[in-house]
Predicted model as a PDB file, atoms N, CA, C, CB and O in Angstrom, pLDDT in the B-factor column:
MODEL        1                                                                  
ATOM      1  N   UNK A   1       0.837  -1.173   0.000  1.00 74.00           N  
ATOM      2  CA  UNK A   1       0.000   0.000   0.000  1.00 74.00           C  
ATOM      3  C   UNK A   1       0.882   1.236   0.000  1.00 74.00           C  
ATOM      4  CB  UNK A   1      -0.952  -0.002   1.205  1.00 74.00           C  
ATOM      5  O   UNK A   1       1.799   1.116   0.812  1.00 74.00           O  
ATOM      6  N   UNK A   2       0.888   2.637  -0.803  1.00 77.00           N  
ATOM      7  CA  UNK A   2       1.307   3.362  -0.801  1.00 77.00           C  
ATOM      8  C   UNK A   2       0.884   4.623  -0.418  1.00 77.00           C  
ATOM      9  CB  UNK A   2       1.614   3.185  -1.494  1.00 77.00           C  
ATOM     10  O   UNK A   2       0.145   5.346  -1.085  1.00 77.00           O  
ATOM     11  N   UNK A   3       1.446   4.922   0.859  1.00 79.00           N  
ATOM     12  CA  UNK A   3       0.811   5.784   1.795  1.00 79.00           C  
ATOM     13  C   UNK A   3       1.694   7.416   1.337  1.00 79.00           C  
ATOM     14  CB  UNK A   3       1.093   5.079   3.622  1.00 79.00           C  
ATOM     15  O   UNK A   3       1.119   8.494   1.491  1.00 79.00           O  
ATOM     16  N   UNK A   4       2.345   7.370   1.083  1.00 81.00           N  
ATOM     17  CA  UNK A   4       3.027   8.993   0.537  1.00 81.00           C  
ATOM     18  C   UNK A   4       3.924   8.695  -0.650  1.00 81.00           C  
ATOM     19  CB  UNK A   4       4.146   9.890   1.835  1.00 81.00           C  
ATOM     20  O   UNK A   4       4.766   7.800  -0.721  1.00 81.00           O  
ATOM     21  N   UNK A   5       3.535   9.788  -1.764  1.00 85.00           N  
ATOM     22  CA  UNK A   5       4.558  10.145  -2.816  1.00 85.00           C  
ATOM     23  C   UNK A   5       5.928  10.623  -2.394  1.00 85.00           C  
ATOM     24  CB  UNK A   5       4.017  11.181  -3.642  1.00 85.00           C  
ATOM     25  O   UNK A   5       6.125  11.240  -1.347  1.00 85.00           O  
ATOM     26  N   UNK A   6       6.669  10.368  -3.089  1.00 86.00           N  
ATOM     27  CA  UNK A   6       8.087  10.467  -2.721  1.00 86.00           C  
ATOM     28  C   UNK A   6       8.731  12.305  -2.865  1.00 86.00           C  
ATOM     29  CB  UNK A   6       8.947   9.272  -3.916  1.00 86.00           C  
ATOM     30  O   UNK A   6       8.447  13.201  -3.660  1.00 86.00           O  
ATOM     31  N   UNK A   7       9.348  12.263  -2.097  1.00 85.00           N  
ATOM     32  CA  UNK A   7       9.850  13.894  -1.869  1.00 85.00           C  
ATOM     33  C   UNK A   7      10.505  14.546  -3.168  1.00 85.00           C  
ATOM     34  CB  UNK A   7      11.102  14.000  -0.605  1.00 85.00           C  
ATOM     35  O   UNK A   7      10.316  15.680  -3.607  1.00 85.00           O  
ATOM     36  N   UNK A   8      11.208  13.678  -3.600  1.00 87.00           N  
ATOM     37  CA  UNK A   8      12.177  14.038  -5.001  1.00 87.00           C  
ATOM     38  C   UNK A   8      11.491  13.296  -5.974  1.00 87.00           C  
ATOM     39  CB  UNK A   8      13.908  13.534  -4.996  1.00 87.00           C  
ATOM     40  O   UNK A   8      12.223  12.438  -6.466  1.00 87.00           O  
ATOM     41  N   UNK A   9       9.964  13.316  -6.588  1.00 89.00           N  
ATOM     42  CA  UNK A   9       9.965  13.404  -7.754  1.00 89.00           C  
ATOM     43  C   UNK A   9       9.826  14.685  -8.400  1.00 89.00           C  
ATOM     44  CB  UNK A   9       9.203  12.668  -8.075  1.00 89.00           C  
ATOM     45  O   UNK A   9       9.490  15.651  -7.716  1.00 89.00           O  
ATOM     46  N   UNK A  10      10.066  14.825  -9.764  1.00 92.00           N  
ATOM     47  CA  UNK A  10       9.914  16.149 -10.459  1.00 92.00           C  
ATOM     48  C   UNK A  10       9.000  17.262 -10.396  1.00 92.00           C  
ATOM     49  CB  UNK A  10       9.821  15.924 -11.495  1.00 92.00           C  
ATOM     50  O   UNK A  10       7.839  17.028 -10.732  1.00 92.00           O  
ATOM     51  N   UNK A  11       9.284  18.360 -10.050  1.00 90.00           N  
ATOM     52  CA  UNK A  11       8.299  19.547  -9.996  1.00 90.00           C  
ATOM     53  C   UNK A  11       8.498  19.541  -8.316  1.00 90.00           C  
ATOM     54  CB  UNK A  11       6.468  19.254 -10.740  1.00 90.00           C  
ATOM     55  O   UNK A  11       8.295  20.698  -7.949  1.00 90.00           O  
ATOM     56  N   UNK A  12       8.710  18.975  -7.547  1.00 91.00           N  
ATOM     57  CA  UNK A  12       9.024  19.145  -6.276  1.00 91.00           C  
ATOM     58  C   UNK A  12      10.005  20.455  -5.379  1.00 91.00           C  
ATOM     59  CB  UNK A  12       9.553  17.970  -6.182  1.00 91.00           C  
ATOM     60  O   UNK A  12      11.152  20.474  -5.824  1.00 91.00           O  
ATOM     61  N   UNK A  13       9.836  21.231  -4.545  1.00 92.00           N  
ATOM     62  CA  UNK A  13      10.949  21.525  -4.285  1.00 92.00           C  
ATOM     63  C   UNK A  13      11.328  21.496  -3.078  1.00 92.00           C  
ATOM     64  CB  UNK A  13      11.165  22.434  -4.707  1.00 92.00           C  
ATOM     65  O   UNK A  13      10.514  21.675  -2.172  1.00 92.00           O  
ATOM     66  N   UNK A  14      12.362  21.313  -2.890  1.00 89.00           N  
ATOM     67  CA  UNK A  14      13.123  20.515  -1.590  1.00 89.00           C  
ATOM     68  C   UNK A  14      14.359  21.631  -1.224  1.00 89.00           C  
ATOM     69  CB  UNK A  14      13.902  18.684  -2.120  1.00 89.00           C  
ATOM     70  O   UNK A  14      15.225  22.140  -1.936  1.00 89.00           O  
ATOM     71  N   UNK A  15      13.962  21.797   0.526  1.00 86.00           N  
ATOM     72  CA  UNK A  15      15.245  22.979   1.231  1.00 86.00           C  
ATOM     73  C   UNK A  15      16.158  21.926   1.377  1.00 86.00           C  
ATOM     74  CB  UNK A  15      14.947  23.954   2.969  1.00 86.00           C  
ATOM     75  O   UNK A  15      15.740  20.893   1.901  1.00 86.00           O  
ATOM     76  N   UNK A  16      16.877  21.966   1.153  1.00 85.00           N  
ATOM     77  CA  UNK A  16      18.549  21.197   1.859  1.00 85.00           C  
ATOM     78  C   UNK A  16      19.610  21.760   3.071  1.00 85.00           C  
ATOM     79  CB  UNK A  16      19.700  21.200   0.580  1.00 85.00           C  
ATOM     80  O   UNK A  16      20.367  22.597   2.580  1.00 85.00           O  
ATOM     81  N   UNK A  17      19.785  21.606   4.045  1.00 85.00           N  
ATOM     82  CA  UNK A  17      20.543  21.996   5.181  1.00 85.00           C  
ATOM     83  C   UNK A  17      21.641  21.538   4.782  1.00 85.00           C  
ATOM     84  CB  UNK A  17      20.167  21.563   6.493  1.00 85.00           C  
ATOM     85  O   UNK A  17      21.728  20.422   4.269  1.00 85.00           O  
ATOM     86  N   UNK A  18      22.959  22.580   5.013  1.00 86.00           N  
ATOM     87  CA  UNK A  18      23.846  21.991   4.849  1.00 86.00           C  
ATOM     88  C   UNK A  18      25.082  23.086   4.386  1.00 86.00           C  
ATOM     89  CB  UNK A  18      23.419  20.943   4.018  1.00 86.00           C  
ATOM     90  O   UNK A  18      24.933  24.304   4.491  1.00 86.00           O  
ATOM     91  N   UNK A  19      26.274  22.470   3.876  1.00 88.00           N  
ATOM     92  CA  UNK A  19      27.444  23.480   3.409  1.00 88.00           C  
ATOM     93  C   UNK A  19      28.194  22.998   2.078  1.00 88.00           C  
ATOM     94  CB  UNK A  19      28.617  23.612   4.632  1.00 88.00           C  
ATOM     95  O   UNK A  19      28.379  21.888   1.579  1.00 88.00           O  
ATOM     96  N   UNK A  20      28.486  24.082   1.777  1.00 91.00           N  
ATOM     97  CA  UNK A  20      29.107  23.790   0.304  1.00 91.00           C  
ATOM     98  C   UNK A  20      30.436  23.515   0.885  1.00 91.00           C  
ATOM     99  CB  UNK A  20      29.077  25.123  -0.972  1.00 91.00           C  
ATOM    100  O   UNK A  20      30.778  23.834   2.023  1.00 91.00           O  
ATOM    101  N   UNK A  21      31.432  22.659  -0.324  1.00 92.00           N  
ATOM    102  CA  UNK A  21      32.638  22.352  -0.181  1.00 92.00           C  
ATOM    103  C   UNK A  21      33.133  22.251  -1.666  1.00 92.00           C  
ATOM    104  CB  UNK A  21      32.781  21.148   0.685  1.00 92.00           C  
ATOM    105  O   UNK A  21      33.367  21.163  -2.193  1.00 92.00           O  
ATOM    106  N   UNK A  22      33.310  23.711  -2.445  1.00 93.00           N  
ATOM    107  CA  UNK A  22      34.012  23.720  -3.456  1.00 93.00           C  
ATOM    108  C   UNK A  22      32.637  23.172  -4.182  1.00 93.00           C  
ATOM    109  CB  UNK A  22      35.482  22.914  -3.421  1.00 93.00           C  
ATOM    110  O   UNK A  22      31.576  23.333  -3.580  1.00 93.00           O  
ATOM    111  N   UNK A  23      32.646  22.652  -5.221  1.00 95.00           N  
ATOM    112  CA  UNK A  23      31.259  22.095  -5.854  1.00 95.00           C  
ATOM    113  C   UNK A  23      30.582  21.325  -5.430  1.00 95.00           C  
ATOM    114  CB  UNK A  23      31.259  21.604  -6.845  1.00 95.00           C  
ATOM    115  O   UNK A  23      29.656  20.910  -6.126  1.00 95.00           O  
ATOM    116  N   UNK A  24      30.738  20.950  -4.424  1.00 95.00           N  
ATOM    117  CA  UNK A  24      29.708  19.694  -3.958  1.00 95.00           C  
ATOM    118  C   UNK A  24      29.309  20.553  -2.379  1.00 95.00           C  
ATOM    119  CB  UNK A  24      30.727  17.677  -3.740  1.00 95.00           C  
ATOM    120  O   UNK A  24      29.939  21.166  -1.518  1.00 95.00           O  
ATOM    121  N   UNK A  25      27.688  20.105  -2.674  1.00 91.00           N  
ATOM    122  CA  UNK A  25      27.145  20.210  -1.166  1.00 91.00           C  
ATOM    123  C   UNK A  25      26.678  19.025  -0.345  1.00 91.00           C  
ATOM    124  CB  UNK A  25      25.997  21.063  -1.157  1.00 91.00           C  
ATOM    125  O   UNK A  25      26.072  18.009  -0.686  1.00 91.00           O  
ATOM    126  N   UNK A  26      27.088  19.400   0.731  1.00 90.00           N  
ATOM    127  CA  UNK A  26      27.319  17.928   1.802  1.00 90.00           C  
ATOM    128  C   UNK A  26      26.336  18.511   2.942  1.00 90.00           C  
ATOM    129  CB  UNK A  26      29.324  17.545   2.559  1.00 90.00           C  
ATOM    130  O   UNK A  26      26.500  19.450   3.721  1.00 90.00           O  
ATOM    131  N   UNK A  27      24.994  17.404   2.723  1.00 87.00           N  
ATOM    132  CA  UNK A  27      24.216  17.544   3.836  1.00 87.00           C  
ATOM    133  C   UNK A  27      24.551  17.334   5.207  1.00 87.00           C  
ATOM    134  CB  UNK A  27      23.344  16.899   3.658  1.00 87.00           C  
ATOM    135  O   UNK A  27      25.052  16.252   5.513  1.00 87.00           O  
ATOM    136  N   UNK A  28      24.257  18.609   6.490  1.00 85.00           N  
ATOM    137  CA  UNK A  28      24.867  18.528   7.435  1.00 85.00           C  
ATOM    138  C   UNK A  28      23.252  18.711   8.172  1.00 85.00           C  
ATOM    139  CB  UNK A  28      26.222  19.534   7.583  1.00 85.00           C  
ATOM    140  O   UNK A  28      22.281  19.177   7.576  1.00 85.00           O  
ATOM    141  N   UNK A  29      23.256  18.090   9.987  1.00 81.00           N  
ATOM    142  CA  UNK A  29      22.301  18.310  10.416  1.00 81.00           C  
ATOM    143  C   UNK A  29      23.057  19.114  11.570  1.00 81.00           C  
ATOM    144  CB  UNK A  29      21.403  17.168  10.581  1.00 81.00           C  
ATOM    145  O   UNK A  29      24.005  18.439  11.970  1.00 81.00           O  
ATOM    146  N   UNK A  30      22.956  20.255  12.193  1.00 79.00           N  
ATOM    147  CA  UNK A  30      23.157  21.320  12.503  1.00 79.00           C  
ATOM    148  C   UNK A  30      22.724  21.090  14.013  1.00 79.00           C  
ATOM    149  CB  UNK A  30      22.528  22.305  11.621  1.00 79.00           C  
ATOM    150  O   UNK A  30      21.518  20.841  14.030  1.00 79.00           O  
ATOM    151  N   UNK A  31      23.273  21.085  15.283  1.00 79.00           N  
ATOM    152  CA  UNK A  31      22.880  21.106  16.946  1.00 79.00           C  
ATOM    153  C   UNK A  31      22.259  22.679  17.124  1.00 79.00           C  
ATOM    154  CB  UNK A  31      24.513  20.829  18.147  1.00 79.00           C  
ATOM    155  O   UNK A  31      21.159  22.725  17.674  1.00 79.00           O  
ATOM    156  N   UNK A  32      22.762  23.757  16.779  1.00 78.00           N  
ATOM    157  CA  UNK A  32      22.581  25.126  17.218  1.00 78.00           C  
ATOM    158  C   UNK A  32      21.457  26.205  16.580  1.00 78.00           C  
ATOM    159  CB  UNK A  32      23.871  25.675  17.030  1.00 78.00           C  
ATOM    160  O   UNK A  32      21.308  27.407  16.803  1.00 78.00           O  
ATOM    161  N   UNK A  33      20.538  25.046  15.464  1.00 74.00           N  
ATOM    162  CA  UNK A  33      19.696  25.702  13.966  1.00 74.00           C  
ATOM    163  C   UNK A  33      18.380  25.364  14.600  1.00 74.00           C  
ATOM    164  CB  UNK A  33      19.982  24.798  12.103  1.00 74.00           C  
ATOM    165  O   UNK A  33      18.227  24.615  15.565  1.00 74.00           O  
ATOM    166  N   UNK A  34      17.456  26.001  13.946  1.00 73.00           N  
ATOM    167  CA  UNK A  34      16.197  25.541  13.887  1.00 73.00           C  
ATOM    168  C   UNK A  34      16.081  24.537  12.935  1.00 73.00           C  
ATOM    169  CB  UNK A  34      15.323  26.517  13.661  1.00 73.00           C  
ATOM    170  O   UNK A  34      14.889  24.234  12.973  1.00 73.00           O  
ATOM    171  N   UNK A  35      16.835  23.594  11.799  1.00 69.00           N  
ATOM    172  CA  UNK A  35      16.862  23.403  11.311  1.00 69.00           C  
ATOM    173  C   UNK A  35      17.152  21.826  11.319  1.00 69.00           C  
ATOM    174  CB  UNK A  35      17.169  24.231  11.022  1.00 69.00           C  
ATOM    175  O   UNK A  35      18.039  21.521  10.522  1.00 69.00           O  
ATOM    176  N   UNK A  36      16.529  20.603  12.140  1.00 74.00           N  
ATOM    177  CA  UNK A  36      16.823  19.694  12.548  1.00 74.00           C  
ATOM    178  C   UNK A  36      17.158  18.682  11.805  1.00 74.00           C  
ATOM    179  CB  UNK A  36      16.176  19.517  13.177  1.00 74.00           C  
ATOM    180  O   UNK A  36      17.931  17.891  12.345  1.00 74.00           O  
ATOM    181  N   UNK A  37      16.851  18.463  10.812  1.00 77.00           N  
ATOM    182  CA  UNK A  37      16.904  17.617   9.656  1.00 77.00           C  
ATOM    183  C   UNK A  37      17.714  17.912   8.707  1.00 77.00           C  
ATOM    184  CB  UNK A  37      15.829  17.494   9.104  1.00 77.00           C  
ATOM    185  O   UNK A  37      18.129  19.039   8.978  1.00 77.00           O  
ATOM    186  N   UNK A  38      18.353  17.425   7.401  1.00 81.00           N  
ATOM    187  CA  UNK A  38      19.107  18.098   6.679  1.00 81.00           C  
ATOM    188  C   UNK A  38      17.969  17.915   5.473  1.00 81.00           C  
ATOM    189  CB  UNK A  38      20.701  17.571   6.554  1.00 81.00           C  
ATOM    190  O   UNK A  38      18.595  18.324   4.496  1.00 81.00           O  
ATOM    191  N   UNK A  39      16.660  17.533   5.002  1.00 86.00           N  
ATOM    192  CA  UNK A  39      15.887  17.811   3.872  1.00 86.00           C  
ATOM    193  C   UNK A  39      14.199  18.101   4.239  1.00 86.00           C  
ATOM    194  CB  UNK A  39      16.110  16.537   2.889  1.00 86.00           C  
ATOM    195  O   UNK A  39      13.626  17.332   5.011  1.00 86.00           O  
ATOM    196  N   UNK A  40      13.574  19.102   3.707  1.00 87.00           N  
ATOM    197  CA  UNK A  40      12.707  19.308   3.784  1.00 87.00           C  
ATOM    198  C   UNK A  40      11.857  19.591   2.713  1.00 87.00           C  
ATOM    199  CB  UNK A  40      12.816  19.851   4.447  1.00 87.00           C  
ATOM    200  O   UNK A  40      12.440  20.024   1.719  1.00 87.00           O  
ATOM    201  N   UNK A  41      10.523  19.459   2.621  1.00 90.00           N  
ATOM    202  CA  UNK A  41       9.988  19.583   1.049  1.00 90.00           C  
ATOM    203  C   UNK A  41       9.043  20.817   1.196  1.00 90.00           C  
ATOM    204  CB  UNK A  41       9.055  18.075   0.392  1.00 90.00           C  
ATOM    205  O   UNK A  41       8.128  20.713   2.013  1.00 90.00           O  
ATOM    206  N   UNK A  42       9.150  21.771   0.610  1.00 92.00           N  
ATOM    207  CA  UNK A  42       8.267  23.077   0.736  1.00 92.00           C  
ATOM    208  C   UNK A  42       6.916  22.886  -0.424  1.00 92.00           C  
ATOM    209  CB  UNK A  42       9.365  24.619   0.307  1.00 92.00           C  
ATOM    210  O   UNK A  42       6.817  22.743  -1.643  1.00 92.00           O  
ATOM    211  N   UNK A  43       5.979  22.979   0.757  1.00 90.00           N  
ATOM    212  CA  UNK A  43       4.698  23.160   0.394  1.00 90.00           C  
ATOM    213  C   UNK A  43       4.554  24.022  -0.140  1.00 90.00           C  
ATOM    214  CB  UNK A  43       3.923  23.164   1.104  1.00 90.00           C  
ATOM    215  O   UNK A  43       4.286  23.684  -1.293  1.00 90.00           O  
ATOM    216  N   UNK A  44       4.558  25.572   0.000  1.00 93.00           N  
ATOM    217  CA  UNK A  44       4.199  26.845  -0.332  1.00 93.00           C  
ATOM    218  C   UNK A  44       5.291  28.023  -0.488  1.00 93.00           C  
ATOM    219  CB  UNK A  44       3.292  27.175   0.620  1.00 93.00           C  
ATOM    220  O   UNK A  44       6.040  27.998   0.489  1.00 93.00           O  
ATOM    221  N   UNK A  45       5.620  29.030  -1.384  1.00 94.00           N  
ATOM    222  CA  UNK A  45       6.280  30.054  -0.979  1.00 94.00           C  
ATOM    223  C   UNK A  45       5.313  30.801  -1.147  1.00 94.00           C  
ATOM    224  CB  UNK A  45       7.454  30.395  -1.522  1.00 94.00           C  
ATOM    225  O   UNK A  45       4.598  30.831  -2.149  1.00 94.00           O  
ATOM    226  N   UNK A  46       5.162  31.829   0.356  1.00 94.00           N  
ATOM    227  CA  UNK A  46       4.341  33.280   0.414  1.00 94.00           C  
ATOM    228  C   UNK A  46       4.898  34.422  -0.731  1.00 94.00           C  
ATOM    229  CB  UNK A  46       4.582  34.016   2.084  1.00 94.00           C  
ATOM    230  O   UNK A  46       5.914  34.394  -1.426  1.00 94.00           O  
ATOM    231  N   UNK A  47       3.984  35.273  -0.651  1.00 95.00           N  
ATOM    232  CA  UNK A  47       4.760  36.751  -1.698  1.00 95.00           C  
ATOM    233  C   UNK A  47       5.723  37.061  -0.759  1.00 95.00           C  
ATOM    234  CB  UNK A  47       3.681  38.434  -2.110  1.00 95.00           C  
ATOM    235  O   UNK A  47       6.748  36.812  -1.394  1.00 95.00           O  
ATOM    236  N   UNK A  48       6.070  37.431   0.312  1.00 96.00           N  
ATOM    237  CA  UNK A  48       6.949  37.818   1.556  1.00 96.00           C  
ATOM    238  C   UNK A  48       8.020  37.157   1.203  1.00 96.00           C  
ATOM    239  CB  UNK A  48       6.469  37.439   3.034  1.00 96.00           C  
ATOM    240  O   UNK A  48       9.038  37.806   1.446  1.00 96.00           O  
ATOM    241  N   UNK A  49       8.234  36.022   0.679  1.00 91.00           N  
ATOM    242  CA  UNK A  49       9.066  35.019   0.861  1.00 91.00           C  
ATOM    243  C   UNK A  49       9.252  33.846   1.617  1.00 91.00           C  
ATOM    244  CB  UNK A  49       9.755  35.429   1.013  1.00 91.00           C  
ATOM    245  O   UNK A  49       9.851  32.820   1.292  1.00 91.00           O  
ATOM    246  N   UNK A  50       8.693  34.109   2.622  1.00 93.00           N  
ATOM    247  CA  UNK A  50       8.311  33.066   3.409  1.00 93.00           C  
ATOM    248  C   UNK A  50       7.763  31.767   2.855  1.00 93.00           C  
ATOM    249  CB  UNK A  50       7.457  33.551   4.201  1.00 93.00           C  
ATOM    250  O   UNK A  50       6.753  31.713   2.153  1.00 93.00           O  
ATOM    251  N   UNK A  51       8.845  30.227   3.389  1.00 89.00           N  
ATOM    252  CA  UNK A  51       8.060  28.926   3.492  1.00 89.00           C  
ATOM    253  C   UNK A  51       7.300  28.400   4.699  1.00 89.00           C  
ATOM    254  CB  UNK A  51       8.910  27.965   3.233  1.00 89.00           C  
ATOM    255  O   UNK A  51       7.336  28.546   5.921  1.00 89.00           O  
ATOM    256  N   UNK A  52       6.543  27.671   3.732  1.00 91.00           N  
ATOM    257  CA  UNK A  52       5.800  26.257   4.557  1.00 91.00           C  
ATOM    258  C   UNK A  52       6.664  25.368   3.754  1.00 91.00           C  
ATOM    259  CB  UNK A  52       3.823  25.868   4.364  1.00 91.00           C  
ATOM    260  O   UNK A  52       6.850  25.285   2.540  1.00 91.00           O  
ATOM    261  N   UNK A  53       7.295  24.514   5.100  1.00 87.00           N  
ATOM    262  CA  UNK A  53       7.745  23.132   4.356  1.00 87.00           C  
ATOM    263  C   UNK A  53       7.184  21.684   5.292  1.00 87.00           C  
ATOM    264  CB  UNK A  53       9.686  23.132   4.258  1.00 87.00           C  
ATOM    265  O   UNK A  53       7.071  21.482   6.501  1.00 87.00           O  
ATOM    266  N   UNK A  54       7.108  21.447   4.947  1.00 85.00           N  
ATOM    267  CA  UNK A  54       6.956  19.805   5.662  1.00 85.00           C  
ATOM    268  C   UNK A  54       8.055  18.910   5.945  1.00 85.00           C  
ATOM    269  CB  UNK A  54       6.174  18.874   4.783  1.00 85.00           C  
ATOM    270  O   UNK A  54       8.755  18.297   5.139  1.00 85.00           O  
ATOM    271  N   UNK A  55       8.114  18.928   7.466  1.00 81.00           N  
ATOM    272  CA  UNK A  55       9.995  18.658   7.852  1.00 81.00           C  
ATOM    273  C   UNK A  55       9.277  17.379   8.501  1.00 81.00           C  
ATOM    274  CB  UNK A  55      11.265  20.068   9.236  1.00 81.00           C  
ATOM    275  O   UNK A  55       9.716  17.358   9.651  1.00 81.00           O  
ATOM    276  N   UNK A  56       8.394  16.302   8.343  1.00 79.00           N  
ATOM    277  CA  UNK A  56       8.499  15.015   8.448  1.00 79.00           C  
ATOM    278  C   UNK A  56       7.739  14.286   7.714  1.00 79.00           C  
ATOM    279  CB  UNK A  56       8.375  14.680   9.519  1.00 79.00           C  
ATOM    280  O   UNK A  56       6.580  14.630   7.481  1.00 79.00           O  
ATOM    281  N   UNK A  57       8.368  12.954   7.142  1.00 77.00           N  
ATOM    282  CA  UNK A  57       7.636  12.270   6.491  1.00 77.00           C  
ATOM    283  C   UNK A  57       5.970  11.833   7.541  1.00 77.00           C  
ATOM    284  CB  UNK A  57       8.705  11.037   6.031  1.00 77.00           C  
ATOM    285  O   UNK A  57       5.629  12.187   8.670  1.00 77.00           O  
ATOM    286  N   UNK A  58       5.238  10.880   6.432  1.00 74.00           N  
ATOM    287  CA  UNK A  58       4.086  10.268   7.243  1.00 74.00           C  
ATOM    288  C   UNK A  58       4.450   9.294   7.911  1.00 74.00           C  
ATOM    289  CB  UNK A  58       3.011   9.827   6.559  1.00 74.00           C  
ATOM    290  O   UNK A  58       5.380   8.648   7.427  1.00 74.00           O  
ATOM    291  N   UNK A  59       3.892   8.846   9.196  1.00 71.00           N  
ATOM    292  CA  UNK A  59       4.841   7.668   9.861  1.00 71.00           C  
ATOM    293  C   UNK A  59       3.613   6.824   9.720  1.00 71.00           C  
ATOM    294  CB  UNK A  59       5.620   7.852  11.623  1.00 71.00           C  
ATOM    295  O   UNK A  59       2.416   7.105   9.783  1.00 71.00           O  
ATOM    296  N   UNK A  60       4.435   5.408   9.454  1.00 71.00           N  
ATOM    297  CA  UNK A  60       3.341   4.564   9.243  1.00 71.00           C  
ATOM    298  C   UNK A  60       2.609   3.526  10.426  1.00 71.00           C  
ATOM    299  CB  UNK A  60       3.825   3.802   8.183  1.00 71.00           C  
ATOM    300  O   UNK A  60       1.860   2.570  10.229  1.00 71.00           O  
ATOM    301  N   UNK A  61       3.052   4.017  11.552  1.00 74.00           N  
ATOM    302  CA  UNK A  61       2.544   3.707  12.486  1.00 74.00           C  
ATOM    303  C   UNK A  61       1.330   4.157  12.686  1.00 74.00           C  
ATOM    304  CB  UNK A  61       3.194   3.888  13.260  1.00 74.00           C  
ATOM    305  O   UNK A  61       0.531   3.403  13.241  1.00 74.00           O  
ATOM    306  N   UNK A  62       0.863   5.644  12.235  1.00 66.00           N  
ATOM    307  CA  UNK A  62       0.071   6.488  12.571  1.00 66.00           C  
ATOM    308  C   UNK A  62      -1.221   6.448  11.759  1.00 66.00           C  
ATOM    309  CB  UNK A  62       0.712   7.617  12.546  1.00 66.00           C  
ATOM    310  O   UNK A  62      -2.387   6.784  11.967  1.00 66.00           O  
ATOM    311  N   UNK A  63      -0.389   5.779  10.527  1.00 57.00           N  
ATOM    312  CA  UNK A  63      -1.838   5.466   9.471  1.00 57.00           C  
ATOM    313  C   UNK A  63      -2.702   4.122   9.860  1.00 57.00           C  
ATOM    314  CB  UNK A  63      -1.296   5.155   7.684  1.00 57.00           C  
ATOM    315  O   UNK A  63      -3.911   4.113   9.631  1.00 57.00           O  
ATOM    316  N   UNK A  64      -2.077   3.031  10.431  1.00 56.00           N  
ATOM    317  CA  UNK A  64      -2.548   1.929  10.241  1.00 56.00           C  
ATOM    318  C   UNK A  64      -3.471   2.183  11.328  1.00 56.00           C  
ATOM    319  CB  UNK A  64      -1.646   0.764  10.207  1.00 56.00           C  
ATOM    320  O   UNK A  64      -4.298   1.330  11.649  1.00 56.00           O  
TER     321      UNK A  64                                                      
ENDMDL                                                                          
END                                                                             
């Protein structure tokens, strides 16, 4: 049974936490951030700029 679409299919867009190192970025999860996770999938951008993202998957404990 397939309870959620996947974060990275196309047209998606996804925040990434983390730091660059020369061309490559290397997901980091951060102790001192609001930022607990290193991927998140944004629901909405406001005119302000402001996101809504959705910083957890569905747990499937919760559906059954």
């Amino acid at each position: 049974t397939k309870i959620e679409d996947s974060w990275f299919k196309r047209g998606n867009k996804i925040l990434g936490c983390g730091h660059r190192q020369g061309n490559n970025f290397r997901a980091k999860k951060y102790a001192d951030t609001v930022w607990k996770h290193t991927c998140y999938l944004v629901t909405d951008i406001k005119d302000d700029g402001t996101l809504d993202v959705l910083t957890e998957r569905t747990n499937v404990n919760e559906v059954r």
